[in-house]
C-alpha positions as a LaTeX table, in Angstrom:
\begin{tabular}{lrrr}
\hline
Residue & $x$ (\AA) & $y$ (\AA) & $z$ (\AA) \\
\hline
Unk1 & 27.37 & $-64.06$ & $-16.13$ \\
Unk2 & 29.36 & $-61.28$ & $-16.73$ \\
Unk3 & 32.14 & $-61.78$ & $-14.34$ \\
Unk4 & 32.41 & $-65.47$ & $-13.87$ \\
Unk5 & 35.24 & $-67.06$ & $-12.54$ \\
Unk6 & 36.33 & $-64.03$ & $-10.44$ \\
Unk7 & 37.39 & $-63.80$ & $-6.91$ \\
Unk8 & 36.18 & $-60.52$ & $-5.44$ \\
Unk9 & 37.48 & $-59.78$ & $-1.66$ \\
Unk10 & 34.75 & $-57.30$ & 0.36 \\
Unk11 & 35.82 & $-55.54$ & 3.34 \\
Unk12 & 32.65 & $-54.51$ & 5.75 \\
Unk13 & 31.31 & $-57.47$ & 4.58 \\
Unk14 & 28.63 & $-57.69$ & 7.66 \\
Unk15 & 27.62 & $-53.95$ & 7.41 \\
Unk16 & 24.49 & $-53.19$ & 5.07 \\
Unk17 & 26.47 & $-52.08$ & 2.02 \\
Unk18 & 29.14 & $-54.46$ & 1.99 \\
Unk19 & 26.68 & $-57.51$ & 2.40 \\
Unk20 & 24.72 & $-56.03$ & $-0.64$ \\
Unk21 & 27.80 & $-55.35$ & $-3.19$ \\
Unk22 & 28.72 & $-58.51$ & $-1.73$ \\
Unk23 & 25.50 & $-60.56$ & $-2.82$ \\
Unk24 & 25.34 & $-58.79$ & $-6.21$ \\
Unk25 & 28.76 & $-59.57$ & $-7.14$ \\
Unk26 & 27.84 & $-63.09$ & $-6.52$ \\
Unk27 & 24.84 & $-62.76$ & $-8.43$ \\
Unk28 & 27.14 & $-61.51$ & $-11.71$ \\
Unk29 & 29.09 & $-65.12$ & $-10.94$ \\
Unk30 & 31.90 & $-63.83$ & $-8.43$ \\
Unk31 & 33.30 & $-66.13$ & $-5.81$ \\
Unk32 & 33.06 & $-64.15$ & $-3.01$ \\
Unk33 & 35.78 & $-63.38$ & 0.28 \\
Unk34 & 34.39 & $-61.38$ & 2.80 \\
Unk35 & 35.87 & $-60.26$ & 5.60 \\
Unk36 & 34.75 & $-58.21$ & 8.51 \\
Unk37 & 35.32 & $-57.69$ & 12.52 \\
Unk38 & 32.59 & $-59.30$ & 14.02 \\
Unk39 & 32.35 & $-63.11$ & 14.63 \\
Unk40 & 31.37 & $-64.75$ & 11.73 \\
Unk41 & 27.76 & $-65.85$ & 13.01 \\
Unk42 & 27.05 & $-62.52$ & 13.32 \\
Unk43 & 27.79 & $-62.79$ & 9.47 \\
Unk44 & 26.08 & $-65.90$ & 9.09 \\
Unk45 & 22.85 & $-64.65$ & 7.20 \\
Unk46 & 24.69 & $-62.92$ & 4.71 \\
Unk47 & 26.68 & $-66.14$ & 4.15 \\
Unk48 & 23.38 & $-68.12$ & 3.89 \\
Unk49 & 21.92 & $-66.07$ & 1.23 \\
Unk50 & 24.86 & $-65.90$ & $-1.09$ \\
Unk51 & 25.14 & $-69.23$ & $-0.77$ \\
Unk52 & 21.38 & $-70.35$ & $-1.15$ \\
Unk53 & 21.23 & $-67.94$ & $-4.16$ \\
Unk54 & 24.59 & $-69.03$ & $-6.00$ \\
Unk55 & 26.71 & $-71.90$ & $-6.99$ \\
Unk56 & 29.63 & $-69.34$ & $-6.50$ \\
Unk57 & 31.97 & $-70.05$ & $-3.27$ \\
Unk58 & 31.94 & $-67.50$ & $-0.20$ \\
Unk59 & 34.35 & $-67.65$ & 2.59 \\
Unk60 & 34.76 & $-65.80$ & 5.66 \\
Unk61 & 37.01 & $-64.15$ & 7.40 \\
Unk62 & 37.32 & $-62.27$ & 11.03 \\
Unk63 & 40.02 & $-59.81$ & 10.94 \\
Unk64 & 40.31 & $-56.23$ & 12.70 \\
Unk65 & 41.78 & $-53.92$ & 10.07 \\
Unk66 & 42.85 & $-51.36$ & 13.05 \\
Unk67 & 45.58 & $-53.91$ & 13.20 \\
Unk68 & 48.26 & $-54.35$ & 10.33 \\
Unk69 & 49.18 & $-57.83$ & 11.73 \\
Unk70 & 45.77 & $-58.96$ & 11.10 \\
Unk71 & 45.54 & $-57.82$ & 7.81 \\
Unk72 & 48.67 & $-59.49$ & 6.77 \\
Unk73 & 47.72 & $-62.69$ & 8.59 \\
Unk74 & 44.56 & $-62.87$ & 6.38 \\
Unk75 & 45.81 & $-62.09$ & 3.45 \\
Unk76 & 48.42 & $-64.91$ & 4.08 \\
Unk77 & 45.68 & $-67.26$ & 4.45 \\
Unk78 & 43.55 & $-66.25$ & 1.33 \\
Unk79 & 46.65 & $-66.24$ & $-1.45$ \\
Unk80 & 47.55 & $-69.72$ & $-1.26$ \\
Unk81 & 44.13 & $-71.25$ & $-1.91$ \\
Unk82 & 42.91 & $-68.26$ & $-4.52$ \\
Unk83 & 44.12 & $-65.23$ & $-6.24$ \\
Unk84 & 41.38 & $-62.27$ & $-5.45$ \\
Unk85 & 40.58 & $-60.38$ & $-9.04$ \\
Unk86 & 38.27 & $-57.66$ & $-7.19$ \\
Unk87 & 38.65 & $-55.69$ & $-4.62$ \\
Unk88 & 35.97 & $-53.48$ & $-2.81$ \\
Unk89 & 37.22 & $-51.79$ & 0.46 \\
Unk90 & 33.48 & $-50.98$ & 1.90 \\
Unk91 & 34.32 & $-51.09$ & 5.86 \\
Unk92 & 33.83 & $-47.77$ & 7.59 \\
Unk93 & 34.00 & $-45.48$ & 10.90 \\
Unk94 & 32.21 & $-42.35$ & 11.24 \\
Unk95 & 32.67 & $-39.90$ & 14.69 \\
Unk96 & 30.85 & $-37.00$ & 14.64 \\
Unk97 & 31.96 & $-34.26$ & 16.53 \\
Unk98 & 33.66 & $-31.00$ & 16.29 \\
Unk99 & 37.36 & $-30.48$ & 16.29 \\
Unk100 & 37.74 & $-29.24$ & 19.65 \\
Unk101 & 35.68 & $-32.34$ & 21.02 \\
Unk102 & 37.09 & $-35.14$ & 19.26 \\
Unk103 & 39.93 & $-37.43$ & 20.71 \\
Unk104 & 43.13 & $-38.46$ & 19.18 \\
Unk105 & 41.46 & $-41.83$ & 19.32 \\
Unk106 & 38.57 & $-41.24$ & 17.55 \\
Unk107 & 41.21 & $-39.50$ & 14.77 \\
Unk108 & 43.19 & $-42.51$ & 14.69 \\
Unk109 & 40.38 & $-45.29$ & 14.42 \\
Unk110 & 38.63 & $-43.31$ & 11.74 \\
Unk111 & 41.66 & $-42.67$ & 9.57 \\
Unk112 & 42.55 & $-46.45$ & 10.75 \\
Unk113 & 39.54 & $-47.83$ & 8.97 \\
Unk114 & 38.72 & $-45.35$ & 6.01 \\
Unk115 & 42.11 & $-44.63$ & 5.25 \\
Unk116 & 45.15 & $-46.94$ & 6.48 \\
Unk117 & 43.16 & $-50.08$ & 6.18 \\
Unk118 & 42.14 & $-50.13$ & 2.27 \\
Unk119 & 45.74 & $-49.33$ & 1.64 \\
Unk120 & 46.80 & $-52.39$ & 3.38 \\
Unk121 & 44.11 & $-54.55$ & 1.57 \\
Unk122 & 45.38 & $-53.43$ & $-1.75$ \\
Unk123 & 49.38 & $-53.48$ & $-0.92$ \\
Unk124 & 49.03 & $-57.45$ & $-0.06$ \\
Unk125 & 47.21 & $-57.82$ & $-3.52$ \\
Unk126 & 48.00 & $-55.37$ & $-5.88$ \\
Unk127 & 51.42 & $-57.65$ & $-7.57$ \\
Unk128 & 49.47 & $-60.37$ & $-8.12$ \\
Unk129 & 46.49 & $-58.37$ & $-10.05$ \\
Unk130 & 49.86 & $-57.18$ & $-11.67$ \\
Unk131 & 50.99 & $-60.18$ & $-12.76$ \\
Unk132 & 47.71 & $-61.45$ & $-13.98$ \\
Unk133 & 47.31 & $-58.37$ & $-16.18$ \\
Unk134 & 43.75 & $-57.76$ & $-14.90$ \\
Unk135 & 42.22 & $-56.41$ & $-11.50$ \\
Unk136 & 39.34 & $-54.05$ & $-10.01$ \\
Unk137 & 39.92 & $-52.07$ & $-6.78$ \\
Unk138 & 36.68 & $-49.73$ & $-5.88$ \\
Unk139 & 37.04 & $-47.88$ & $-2.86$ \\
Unk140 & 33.99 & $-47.06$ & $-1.31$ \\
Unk141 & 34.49 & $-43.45$ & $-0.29$ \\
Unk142 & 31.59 & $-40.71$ & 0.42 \\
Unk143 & 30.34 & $-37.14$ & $-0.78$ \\
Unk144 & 32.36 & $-36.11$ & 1.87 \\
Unk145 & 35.43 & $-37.40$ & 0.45 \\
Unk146 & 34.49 & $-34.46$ & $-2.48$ \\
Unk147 & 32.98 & $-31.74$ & 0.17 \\
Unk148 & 33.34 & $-31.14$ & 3.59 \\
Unk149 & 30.70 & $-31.32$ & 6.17 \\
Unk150 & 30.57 & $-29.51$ & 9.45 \\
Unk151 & 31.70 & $-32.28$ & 12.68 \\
Unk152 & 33.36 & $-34.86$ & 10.79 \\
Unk153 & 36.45 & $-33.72$ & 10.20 \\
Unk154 & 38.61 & $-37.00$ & 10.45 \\
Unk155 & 35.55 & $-38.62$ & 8.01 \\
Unk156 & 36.10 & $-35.88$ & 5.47 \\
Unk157 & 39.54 & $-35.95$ & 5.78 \\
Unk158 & 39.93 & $-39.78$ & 5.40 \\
Unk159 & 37.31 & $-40.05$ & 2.73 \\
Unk160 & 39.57 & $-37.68$ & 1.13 \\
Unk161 & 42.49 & $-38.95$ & 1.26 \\
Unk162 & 40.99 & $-42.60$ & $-0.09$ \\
Unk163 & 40.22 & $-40.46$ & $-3.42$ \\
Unk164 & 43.87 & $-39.54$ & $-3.08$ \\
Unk165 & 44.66 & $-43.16$ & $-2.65$ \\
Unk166 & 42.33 & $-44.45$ & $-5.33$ \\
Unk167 & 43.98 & $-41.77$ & $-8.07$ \\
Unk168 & 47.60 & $-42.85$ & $-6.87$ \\
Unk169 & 47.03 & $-46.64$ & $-7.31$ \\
Unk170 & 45.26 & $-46.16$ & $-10.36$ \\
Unk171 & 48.53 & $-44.28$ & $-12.09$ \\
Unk172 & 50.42 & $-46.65$ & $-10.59$ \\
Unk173 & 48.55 & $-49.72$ & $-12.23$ \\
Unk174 & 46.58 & $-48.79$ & $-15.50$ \\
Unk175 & 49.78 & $-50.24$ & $-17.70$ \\
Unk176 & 48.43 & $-53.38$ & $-16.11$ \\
Unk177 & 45.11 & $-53.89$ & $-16.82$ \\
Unk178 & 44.58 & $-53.09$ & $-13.64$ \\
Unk179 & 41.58 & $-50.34$ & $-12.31$ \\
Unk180 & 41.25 & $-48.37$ & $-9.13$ \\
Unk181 & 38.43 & $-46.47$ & $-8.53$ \\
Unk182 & 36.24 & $-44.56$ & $-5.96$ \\
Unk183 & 32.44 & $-44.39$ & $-5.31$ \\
Unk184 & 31.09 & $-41.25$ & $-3.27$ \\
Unk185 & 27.71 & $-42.14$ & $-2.31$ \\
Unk186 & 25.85 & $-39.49$ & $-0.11$ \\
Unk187 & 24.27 & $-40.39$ & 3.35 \\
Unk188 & 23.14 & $-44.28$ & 3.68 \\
Unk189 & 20.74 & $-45.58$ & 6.21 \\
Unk190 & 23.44 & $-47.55$ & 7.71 \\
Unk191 & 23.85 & $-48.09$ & 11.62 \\
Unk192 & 27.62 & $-46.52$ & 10.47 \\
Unk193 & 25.31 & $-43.01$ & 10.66 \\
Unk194 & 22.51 & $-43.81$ & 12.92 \\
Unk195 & 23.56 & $-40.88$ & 15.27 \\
Unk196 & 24.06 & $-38.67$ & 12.18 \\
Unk197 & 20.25 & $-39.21$ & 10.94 \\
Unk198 & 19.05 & $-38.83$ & 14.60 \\
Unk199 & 20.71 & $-35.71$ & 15.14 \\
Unk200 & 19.55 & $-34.58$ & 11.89 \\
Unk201 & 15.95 & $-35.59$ & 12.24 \\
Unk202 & 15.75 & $-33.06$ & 15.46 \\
Unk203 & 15.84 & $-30.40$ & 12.83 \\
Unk204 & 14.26 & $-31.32$ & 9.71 \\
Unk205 & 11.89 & $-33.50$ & 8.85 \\
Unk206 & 13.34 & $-35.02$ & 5.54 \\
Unk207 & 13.88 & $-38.57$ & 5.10 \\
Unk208 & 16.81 & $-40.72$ & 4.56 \\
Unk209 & 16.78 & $-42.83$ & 1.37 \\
Unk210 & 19.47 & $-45.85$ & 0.95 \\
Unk211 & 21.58 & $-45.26$ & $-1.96$ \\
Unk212 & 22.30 & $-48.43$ & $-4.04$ \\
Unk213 & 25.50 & $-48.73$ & $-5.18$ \\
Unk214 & 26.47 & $-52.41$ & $-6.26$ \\
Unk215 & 24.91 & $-52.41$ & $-9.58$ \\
Unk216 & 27.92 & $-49.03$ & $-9.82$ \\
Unk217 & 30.77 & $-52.16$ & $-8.99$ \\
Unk218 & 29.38 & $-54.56$ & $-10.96$ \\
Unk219 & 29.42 & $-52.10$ & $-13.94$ \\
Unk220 & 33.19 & $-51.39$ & $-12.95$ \\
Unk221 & 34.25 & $-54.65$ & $-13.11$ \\
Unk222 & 32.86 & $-55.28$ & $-16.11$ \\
Unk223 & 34.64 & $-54.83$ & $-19.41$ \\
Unk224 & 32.15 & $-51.91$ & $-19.70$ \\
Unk225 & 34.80 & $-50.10$ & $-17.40$ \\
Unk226 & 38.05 & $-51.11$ & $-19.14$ \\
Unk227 & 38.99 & $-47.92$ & $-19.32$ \\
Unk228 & 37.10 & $-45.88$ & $-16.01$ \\
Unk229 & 40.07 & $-45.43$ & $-13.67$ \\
Unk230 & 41.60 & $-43.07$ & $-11.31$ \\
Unk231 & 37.51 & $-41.72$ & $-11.00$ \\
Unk232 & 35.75 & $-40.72$ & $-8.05$ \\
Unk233 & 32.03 & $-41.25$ & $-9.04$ \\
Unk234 & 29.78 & $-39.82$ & $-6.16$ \\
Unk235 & 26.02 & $-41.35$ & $-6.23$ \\
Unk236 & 24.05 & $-38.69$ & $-4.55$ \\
Unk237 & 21.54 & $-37.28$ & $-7.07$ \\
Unk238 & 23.36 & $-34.02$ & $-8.17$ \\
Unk239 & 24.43 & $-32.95$ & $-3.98$ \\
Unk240 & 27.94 & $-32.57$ & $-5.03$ \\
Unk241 & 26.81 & $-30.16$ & $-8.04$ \\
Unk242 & 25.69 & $-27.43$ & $-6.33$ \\
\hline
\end{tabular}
């Protein structure tokens, strides 16, 4: 398989997305790492089927990335028993409201998750991709991390900044055999944007297709994408274009 014998660590590893990139990443022969908020029974299915479908290993682990101390304490944990080759920073908060109506919480949880919290992932394992000479960081980032949208303004503006992210770490670490890139998928059926779609579906009467995206890792981590980096690929059937 085309990427056995790597370790590839998924953040939002519960949600809908990151279970998926998760399971496909196993299927292409990754050991999988996933960690997410929630207990891990609530993650327990996901578990199951990578692990009924695979001879690959998956562990688990709880951690609240709102927290820096968590993020280090996990990371602790993982680098003694394996190095991680992949990283995909999927978890996600979405408020929608307008400017004038959102709190500074809100703000800071939002930038917390989509912004602060991938940066901490890759600081605690960026040397040793370094060292090894080879790594794969995709950032899962959003259309509106490429254009705005009315009443999100701390999503756009943290989506944005993780393309700003993605193209710094990428600078930082192609003389290493080292990628960092960012996928921009448009609106997922995802409970992340369940409000969204029903506040949306008061007014139109279009649907809501989920956008697959883990074949798009896969492909990254591949040796097909030796040299894709510093990108910021949006998956959203030509929305962006126009």
């Amino acid at each position: 398989m085309a990427l056995d014998g790597k370790t590839a660590l998924v953040t939002g590893f519960a949600g809908a997305i990151g279970s998926t990139i998760a399971k496909t990443l196993a299927n292409a022969g990754c050991d999988v790492i996933g960690i997410d908020r929630v207990k891990q029974k609530i993650a327990q299915k996901s578990i199951d089927e990578i692990k009924a479908g695979n001879r690959q290993d998956i562990s688990y682990f709880e951690c609240d990335l709102l927290k820096k101390e968590d993020v280090k304490k996990v990371s602790l944990e993982i680098k003694p028993t394996c190095k991680v080759d992949i990283i995909v920073n999927v978890a996600g908060r979405l408020t929608v409201d307008k400017v004038e109506d959102m709190t500074a919480e809100d703000w800071d949880e939002d930038i917390g998750i989509n912004l602060t919290a991938p940066f901490l992932v890759i600081k605690q394992f960026l040397g040793s991709m370094k060292e090894k000479g080879w790594g794969r960081i995709l950032n899962i980032s959003s259309t509106c991390g490429l254009v705005a949208r009315p009443s999100m303004s701390s999503y756009v503006a943290s989506k944005t900044g993780l393309v700003g992210l993605t193209r710094a770490v990428a600078l930082e670490s192609a003389e290493f055999g080292v990628t960092c890139n960012a996928i921009c998928p448009s609106t997922v059926d995802t409970p992340l944007v369940t409000k969204m779609i029903k506040d949306f579906q008061k007014t139109s009467t279009k649907s809501f297709d989920e956008i697959k995206i883990a074949d798009l890792v896969v492909f990254l981590c591949s040796p097909a994408g030796n040299n894709i980096t510093g990108t910021a690929i949006p998956v959203d059937g030509g929305y962006t274009t126009s």
